[in-house]
matplotlib code that plots the C-alpha trace (Angstrom):
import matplotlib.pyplot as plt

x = [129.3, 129.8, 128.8, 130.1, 133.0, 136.1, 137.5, 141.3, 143.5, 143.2, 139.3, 138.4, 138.1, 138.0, 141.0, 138.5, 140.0, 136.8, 134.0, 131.3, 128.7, 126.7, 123.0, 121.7, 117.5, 114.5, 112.4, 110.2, 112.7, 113.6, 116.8, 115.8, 114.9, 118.0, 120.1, 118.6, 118.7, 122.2, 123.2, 121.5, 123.3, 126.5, 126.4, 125.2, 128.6, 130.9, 131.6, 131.6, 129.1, 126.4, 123.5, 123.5, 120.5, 120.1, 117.1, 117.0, 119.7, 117.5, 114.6, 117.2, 118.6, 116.1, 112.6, 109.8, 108.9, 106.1, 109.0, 110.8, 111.1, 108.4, 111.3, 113.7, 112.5, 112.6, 115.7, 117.1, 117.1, 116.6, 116.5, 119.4, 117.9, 117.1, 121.0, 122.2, 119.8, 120.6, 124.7, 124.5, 122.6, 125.3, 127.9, 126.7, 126.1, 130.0, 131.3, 129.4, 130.9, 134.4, 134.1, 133.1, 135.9, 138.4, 136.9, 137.6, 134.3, 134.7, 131.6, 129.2, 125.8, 125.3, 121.4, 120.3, 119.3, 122.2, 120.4, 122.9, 126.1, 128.2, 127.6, 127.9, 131.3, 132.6, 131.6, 133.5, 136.3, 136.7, 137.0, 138.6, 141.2, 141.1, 141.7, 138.1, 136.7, 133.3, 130.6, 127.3, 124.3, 121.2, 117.9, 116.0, 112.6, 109.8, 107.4, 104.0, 102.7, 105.6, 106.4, 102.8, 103.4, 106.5, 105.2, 102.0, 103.8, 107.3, 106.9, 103.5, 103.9, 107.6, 107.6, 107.5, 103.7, 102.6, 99.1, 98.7, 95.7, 97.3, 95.8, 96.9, 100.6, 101.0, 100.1, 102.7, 104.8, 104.5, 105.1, 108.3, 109.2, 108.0, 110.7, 113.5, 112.9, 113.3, 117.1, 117.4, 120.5, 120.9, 123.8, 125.6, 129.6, 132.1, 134.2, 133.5, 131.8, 128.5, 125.6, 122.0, 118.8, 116.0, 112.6, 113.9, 115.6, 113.8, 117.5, 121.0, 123.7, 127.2, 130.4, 133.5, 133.0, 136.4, 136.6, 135.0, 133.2, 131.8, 130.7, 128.9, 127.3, 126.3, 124.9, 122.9, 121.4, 120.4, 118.4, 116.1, 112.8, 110.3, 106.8, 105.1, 105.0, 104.8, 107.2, 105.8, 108.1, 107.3, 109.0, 108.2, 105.9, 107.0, 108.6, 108.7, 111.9, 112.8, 115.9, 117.9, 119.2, 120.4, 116.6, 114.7, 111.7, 107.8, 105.5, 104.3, 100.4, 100.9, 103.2, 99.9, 97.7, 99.8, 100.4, 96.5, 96.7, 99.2, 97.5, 94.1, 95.9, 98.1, 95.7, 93.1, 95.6, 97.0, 93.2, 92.5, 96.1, 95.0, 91.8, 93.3, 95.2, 92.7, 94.4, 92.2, 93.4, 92.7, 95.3, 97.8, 99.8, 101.2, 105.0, 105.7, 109.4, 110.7, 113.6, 114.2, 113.3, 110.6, 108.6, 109.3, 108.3, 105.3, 104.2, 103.1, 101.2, 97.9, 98.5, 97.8, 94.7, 91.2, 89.6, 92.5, 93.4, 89.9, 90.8, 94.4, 97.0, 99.8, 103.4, 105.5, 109.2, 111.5, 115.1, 117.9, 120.0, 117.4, 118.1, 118.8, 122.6, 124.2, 125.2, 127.9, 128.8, 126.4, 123.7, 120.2, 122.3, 121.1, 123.1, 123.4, 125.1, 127.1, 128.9, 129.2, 131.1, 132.2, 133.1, 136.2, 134.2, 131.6, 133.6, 134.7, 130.8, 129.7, 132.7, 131.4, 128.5, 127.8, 131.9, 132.6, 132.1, 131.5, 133.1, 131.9, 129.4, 128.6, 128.7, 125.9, 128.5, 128.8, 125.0, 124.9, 127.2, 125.3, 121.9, 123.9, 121.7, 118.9, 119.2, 119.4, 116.4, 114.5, 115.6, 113.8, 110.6, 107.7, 104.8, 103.6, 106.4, 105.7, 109.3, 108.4, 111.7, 114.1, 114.9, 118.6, 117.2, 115.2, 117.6, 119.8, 117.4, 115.8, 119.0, 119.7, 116.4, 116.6, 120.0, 120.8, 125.1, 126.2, 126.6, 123.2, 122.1, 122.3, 120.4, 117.1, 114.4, 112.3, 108.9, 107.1, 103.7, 105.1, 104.1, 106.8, 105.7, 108.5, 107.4, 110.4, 109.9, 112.1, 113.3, 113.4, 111.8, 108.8, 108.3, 105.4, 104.8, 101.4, 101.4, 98.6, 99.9, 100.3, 100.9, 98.8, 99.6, 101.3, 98.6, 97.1, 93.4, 94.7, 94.2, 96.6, 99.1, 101.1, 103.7, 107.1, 110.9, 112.1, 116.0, 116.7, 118.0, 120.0, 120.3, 116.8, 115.5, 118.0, 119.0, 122.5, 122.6, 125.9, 123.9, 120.4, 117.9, 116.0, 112.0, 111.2, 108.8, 112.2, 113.5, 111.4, 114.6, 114.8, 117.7, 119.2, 119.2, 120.8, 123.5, 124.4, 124.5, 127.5, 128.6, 131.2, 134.0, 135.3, 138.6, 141.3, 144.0, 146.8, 146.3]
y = [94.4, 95.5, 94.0, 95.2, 93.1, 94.5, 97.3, 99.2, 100.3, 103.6, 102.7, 104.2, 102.1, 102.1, 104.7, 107.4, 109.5, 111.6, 113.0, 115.5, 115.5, 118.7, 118.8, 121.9, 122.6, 124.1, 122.7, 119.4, 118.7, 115.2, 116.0, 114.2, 111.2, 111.1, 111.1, 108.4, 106.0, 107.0, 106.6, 103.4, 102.0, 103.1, 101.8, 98.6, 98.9, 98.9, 102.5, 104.9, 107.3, 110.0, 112.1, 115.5, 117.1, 120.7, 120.4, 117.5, 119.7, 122.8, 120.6, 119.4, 122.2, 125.1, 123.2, 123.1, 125.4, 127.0, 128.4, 130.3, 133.6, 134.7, 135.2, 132.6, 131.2, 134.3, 135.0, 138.5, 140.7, 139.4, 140.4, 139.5, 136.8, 134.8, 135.5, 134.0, 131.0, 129.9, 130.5, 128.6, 125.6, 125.7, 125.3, 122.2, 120.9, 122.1, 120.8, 117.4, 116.9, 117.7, 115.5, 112.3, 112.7, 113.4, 109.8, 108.1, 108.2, 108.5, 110.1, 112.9, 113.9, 117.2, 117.8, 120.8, 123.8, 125.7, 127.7, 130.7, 130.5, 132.6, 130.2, 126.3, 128.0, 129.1, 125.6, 123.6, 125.9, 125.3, 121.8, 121.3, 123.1, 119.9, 117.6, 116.3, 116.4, 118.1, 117.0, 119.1, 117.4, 119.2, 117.9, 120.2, 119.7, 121.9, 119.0, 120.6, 117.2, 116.3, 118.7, 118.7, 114.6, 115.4, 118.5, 116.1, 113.3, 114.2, 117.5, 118.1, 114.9, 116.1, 117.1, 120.9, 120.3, 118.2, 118.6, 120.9, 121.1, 119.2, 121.6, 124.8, 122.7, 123.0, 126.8, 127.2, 125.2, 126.9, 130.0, 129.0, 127.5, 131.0, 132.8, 130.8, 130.8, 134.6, 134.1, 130.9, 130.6, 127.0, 125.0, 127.0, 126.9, 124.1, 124.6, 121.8, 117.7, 118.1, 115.8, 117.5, 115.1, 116.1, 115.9, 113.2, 110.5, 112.1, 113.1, 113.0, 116.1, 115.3, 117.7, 116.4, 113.0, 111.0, 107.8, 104.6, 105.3, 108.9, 107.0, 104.3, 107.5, 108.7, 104.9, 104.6, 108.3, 107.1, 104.4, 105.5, 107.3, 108.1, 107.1, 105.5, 102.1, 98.8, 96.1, 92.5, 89.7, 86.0, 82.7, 79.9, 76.8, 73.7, 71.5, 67.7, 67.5, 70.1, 69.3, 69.2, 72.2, 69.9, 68.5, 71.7, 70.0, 70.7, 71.7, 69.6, 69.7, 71.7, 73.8, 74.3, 75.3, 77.5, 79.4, 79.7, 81.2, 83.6, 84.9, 85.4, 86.9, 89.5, 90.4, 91.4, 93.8, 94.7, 95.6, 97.9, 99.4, 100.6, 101.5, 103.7, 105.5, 106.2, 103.9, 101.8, 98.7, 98.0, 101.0, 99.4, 96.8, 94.0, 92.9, 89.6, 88.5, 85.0, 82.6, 80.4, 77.4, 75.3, 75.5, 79.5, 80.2, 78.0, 79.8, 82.7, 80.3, 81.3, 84.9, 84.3, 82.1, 82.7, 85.7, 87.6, 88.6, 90.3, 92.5, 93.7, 93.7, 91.2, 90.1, 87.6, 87.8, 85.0, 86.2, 83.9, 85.8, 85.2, 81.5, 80.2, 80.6, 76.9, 75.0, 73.2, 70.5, 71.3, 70.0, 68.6, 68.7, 70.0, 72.2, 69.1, 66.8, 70.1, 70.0, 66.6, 66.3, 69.6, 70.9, 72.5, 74.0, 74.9, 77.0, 79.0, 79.7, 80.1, 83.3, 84.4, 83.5, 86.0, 85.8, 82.2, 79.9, 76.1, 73.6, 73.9, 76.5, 80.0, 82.6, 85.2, 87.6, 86.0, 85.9, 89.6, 90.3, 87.7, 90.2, 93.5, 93.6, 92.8, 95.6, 98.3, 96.8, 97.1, 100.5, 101.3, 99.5, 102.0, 99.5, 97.5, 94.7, 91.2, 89.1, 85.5, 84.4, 82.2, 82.8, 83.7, 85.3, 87.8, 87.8, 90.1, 92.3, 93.1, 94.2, 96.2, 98.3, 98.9, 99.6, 96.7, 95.6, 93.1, 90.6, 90.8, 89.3, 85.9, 86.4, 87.5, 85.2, 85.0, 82.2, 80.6, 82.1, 85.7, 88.3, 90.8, 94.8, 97.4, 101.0, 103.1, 106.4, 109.9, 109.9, 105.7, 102.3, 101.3, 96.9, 95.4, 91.5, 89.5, 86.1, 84.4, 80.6, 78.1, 75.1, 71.6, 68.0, 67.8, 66.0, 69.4, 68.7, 71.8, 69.9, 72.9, 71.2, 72.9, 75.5, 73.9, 74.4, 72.6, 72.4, 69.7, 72.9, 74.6, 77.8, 78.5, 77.3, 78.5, 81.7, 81.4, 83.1, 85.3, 87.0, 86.8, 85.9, 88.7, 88.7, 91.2, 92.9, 94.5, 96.1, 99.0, 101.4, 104.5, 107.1, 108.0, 104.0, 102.8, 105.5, 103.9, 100.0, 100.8, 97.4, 95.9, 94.9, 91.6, 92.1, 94.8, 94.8, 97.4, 100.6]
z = [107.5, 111.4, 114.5, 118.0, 119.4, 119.4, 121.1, 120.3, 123.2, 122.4, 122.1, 118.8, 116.1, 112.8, 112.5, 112.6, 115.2, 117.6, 115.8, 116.7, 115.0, 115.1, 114.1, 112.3, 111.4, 112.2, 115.3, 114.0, 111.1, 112.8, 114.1, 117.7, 115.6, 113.3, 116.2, 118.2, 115.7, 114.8, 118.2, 118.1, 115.0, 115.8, 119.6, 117.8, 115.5, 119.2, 118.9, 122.3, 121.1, 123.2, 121.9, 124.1, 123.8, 124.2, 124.7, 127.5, 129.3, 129.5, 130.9, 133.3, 134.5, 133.7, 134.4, 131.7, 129.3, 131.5, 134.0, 131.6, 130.8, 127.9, 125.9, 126.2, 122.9, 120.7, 118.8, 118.6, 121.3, 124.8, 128.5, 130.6, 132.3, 129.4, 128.0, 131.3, 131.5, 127.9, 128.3, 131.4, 129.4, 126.3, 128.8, 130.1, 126.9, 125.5, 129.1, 128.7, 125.4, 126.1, 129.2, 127.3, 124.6, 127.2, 129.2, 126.0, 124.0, 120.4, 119.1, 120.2, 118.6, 119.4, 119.2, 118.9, 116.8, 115.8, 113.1, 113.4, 111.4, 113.8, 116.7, 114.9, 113.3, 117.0, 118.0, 115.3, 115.5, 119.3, 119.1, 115.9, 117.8, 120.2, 116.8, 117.3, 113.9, 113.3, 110.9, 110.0, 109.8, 108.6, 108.7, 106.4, 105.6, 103.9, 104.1, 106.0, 106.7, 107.9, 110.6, 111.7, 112.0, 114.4, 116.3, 117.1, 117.6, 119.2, 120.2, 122.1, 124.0, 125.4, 129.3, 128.4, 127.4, 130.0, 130.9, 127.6, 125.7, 122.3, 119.7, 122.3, 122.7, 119.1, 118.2, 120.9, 119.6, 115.9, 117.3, 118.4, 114.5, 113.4, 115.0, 114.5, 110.9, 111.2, 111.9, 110.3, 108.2, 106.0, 105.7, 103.0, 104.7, 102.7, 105.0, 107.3, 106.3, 106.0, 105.4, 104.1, 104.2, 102.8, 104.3, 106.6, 103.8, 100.7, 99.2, 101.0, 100.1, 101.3, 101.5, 102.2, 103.9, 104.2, 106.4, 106.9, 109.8, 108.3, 105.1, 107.0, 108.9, 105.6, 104.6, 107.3, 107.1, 103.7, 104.7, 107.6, 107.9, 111.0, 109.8, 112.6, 112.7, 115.3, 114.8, 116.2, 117.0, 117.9, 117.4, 114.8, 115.6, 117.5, 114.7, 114.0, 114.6, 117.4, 118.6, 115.5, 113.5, 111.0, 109.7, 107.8, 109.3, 108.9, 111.9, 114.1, 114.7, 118.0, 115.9, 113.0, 115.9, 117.0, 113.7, 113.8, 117.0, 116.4, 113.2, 115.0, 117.6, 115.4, 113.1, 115.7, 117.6, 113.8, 112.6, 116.1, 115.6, 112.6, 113.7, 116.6, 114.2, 111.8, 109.5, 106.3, 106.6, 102.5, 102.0, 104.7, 104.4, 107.1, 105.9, 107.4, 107.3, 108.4, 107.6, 104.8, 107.4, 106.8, 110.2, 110.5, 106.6, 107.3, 110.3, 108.2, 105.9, 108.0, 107.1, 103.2, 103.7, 105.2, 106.1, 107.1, 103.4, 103.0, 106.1, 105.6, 103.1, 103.6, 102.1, 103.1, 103.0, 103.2, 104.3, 104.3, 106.7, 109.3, 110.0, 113.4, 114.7, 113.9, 117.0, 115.1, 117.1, 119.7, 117.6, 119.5, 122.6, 125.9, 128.4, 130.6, 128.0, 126.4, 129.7, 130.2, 126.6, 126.0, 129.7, 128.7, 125.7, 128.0, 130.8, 128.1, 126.3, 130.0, 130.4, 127.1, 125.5, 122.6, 121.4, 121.9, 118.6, 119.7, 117.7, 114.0, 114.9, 115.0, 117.7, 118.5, 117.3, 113.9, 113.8, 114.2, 111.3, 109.1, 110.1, 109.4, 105.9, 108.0, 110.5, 107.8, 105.9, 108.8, 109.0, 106.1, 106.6, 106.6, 107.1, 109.8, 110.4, 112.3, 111.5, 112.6, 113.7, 115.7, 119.5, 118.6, 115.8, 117.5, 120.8, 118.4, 116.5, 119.9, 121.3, 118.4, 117.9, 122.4, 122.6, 125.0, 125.3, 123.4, 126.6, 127.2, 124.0, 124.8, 128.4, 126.6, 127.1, 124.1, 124.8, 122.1, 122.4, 123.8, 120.9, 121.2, 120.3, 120.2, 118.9, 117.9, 118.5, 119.0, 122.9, 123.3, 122.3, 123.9, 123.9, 125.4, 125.8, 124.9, 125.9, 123.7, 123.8, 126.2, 123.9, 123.7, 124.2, 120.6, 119.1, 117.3, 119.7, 121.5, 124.8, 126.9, 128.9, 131.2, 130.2, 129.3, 128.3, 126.1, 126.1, 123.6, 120.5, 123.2, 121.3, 120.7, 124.1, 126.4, 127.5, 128.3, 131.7, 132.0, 134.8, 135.1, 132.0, 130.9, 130.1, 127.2, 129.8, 131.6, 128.2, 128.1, 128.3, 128.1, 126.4, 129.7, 131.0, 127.4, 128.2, 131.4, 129.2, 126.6, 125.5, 127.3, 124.5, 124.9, 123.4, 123.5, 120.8, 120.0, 118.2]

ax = plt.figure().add_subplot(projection="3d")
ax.plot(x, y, z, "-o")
ax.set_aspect("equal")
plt.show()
């Protein structure tokens, strides 16, 4: 199990030297998607890693697809212009690559086509001759539904068809597929690693792997897809006993009305989600994952009663690894009285709040090695997914699936009676917040009262403020932003 913390002098880890991983396939085969959320897994694991796109760079440089020469796209013979214009984007890319590895950076996700045997071997050969090692990854997929899933969702909606007519966007972009599988040549070479996925996870082909890191490459590859799908967070009801982590106590009566709530309130944005996409809900399913804890597992109780069950298909999930991150010592404490007790203990959580361990407890960076497991479950969810959780809980799967650094996990600010939505898709995460709760006077009348914090269970309630807490509403990030926010490690130690 991994979680970012550490960092070598040398700032590689894992003894795994620089890799390059160079992406091979056909357009719409998922290769955009397969390196995002490697790049996302592997950031998440504390290694230096970028995605360069060859495509983002010809955007970049060149403009859209409308401004280029009519046959910039077609392989074979082309006019002098289009030579130039596609040599000058390569170099960037080769330049930008060498750059990073030469500041330090220990893996590179090189994202583009490179259908043409000749021209993947002259680029592993170059940088071989660095001693950066290369890796082939193909994403082959012969799938129709498939492709016409990615072309429709990835592809059309990219900046080189904005303001396209979709069904004219994708005739163009088929057109494009057509020729390049005129000069198409698979991954056949031994010479270098290779990994081969199948139809985007349907069957995994390896050559050559050696390594801890390239085998936990390979792991992860093994356990990802790209069906659509929305992933819901939101925190457990108020308990009877909320201060203490100690007592596996019920709900309260505010915290049964609020399960209510947050069923009606899930299922009728669940049920028009479904509608939008032109999605049966009898043929769909709702997973619902929460903790082993009595007032989170009892939260979803709502989902398997009442009418709810005649309009969607739901499971519920109980996962162990998903309980609360133990205070030890800290126990039903507030900040106030933590640094009234604890104040040597407390300068040094306040310097570092996601590696320091209190007394007898755990730190966030312990809690995101006991969810490693959980992270690659998630991973290979395909359904809907609403994970019913705890605020330290969810601090760290949020900062996961975005990309966020690790010293920013304990700053997210996660309010009971906030639904949290996050989309993955190819070029970023989009999250959206829904508050749908303001809480009652305790008594279960649902008589509102005003909005409160409650600080008694200070790791739940309190967002320990390295810098500034952070609402979910500001972690909409995108590819370029998450590039700029590469953790930083807490920790260096000879290598």
């Amino acid at each position: 199990m991994v979680a970012p913390l550490y960092i070598t002098e040398s700032g590689l880890l894992f003894h795994a030297g620089k890799i390059l991983v160079l992406t091979v396939g056909l357009p719409a085969r998922g290769k955009t998607h397969i390196s995002r959320a490697l790049e996302r897994y592997l950031r998440w694991t504390g290694v230096k890693i970028m995605v360069v796109s060859l495509g983002d760079y010809r955007r970049k440089i060149l403009g859209s697809a409308g401004k280029l020469p009519s046959d910039y796209f077609t392989l074979g013979a082309k006019s002098e212009e289009s030579v130039a214009l596609r040599k000058q984007v390569a170099d960037a890319c080769e330049d930008t690559i060498q750059k990073f590895f030469d500041g330090g950076g220990q893996v590179v996700i090189y994202d583009a086509n490179n259908g043409v045997k000749a021209n993947r071997t002259r680029l592993a050969e170059k940088f071989d001759k660095l001693g950066i090692h290369v890796v082939f990854l193909e994403s082959w997929c012969d799938n129709q539904e498939i492709i016409e899933r990615n072309i429709r969702s990835v592809k059309i909606s990219s900046p080189d068809y904005r303001g396209w007519n979709p069904d004219k966007a994708v005739g163009d972009y088929y057109s494009r597929i057509h020729d390049h599988e005129k000069y198409y040549q698979p991954l056949e070479e031994t010479t270098w690693p290779s990994i081969r996925i199948i139809n985007v996870g349907e069957q995994v082909i390896t050559n050559k792997i050696a390594g801890y890191l390239q085998s936990r490459i390979v792991f992860f590859l093994m356990n990802i897809h790209n069906r659509f799908r929305n992933i819901y967070f939101a925190r457990s009801g108020q308990s009877l006993i909320e201060h203490s982590y100690r007592a596996d106590s019920d709900l309260s009566p505010s915290g049964w009305a609020y399960a209510e709530k947050l069923k009606d309130f899930v299922t009728q944005k669940y049920i028009k989600s479904l509608s939008e996409r032109g999605i049966d809900g009898k043929s769909h399913r709702l997973v619902i994952w929460t903790s082993a804890r009595m007032r989170c597992s009892h939260t979803a109780w709502p989902f398997l009663t009442g009418s709810v069950s005649a309009q969607s298909n739901v499971r519920v999930i109980e996962k162990q690894q998903m309980s609360e991150i133990n205070p030890g010592a800290w126990d039903g404490l507030t900040p106030e009285q933590v640094k009234k007790y604890y104040p040597d203990e407390w300068e040094r959580f306040s310097h570092d709040p996601y590696a320091y361990r209190a007394p007898r407890a755990e730190s966030y960076h312990d809690l995101c090695v006991r969810l490693d497991p959980v992270l690659i479950e998630l991973e290979r969810e395909k359904e809907d997914l609403l994970i019913i959780g705890h605020a330290s809980v969810i601090r760290c799967m949020l900062a996961y699936l975005i990309g966020l650094p690790v010293s920013e996990i304990p700053a997210i600010e996660v309010a009971r009676g906030d639904l949290i939505e996050v989309v993955p898709a190819s070029y970023g995460v989009q999250t959206q917040a829904y508050h749908f709760w303001d809480g009652d006077n305790g008594d279960g009348t649902g008589t509102p009262r005003a909005p409160h914090k409650d600080e008694s269970n200070l790791y739940e309630n309190y967002a320990e403020d390295t810098k500034k807490p952070k609402s979910p509403l500001m972690l909409n990030w995108e590819p370029a932003q998450i590039q700029t926010l590469r953790s930083e490690q807490t920790l260096v130690v000879p290598h």
